[in-house]
C-alpha positions in Angstrom: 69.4 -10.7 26.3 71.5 -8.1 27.3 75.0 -6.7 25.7 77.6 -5.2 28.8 80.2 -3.2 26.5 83.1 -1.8 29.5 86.1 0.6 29.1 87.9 0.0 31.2 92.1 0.5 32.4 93.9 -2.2 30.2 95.9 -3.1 33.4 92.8 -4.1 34.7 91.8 -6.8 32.2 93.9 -10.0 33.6 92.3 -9.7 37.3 88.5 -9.0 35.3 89.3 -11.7 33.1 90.0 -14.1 35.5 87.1 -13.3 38.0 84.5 -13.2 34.9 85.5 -17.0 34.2 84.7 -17.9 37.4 81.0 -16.5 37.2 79.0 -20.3 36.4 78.2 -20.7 32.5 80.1 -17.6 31.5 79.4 -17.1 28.2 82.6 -14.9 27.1 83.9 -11.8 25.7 85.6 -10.0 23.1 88.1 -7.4 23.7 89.5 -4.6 22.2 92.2 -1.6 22.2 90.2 1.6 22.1 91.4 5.1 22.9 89.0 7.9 24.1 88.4 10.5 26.6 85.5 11.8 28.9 84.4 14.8 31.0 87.2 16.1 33.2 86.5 18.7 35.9 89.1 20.0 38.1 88.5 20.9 42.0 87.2 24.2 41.1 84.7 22.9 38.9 86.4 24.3 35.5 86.7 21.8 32.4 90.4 20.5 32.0 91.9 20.3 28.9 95.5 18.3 27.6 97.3 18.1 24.6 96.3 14.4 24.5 93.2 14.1 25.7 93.1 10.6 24.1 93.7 7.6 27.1 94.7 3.9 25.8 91.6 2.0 27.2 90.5 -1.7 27.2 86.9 -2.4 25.8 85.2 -5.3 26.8 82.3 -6.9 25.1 79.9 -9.0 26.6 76.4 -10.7 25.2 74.5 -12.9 27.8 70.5 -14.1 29.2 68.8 -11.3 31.2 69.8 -13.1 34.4 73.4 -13.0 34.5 73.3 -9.5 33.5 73.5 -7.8 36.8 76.4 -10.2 38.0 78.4 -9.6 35.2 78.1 -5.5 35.8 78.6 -6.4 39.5 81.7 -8.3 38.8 83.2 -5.4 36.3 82.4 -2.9 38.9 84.3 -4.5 41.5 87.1 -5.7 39.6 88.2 -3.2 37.3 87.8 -0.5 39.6 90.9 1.1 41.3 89.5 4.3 42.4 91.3 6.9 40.1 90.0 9.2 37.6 89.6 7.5 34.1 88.1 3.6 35.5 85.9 3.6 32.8 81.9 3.0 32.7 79.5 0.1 31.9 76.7 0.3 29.6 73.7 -2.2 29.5 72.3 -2.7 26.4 69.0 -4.7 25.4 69.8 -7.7 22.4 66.9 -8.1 19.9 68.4 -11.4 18.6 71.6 -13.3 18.0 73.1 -16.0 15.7 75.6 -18.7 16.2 76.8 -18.9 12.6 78.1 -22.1 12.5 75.2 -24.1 14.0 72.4 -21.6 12.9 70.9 -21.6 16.7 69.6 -18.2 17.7 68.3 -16.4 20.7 69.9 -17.5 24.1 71.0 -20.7 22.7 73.3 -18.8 20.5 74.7 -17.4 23.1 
């Protein structure tokens, strides 16, 4: 199992949203308001700073089999991209175990 967590721009998230549920056997997401910042270099190659450094960003949490992995990043790659500085990044993440708490099942069936 594999856990995709993406920040991405929250005007993004309706077109992702709507592309993901199209992927066969999605097995969905949680979202949630985060604010942050990464490295930001100007032409020259100098660090740039701001007196808010802190973006409003969407993250997006996803927990699925090994082989729908890929597809998903795919799909997030394409879809919340717009080219600009501050799209966000992916990171794939291995799943030891999981628990559906209500029926108990565990592993990929929980998921």
């Amino acid at each position: 199992m594999k856990m995709i967590i993406a920040v991405i721009q929250p005007f993004t998230l309706s077109r992702l949203t709507a592309e993901l549920e199209c992927i066969e056997n999605f097995p969905g997401l949680t979202v949630g308001d985060v604010r942050g910042f990464g490295r930001r270099i100007d032409r020259s190659g100098n660090r740039m700073t701001s007196l808010d450094p802190y973006k409003n960003k969407v993250r997006v949490e996803i927990v699925t089999g090994d082989e729908m992995a890929e597809t998903i990043v795919e799909t997030i790659k394409t879809h919340a991209r717009t080219g600009n500085h501050g799209d966000g990044k992916i990171f794939v993440l291995p799943v030891e175990n999981a628990v559906h708490i209500q029926t108990g099942e565990t592993g990929n069936q929980a998921i």
